[in-house]
C-alpha positions, 0 to 999 in steps of 0.5 A: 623341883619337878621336871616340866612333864611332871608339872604339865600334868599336874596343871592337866589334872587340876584343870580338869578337876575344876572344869568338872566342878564347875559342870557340877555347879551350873548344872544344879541351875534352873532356867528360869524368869526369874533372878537366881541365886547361886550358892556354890557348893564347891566354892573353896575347891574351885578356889584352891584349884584356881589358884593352883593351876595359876601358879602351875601355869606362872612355873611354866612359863618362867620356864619356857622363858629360861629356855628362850 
C-alpha cells in the first residue's frame, strides 16, 4: 500500500482536477431571468473523481487514527 505522502498527493491532484471541472462546468451558465437547465458535460468525471477523493480521504483518516 502506498505510503501516506504518496496518497496525500493523489487525493491533491484528483481534488484539483474536479474543482477544475467544475469551473468548466459553471462557466458554460448564463445569468438569466429565467430557469435554467444545466446539462453536465462532465457528469461522470466529476463523479468518479468525487468519489475517489472520498475514499482517498476515508484512508487518511484511518490512518491519522492508527497513528493516535
Amino acid at each position: 500500500m502506498s505510503n501516506r505522502v504518496e496518497i496525500l498527493e493523489e487525493y491533491r491532484q484528483a481534488n484539483s482536477q474536479l474543482a477544475t471541472l467544475k469551473e468548466k462546468e459553471s462557466a458554460s451558465v448564463q445569468s438569466t431571468d429565467e430557469t435554467v437547465r444545466i446539462e453536465p458535460r462532465y457528469g461522470e468525471e466529476m463523479n468518479y473523481l468525487s468519489n475517489k477523493c472520498a475514499q482517498l480521504d476515508m484512508i487518511l483518516e484511518a490512518m491519522a487514527a492508527s497513528e493516535d
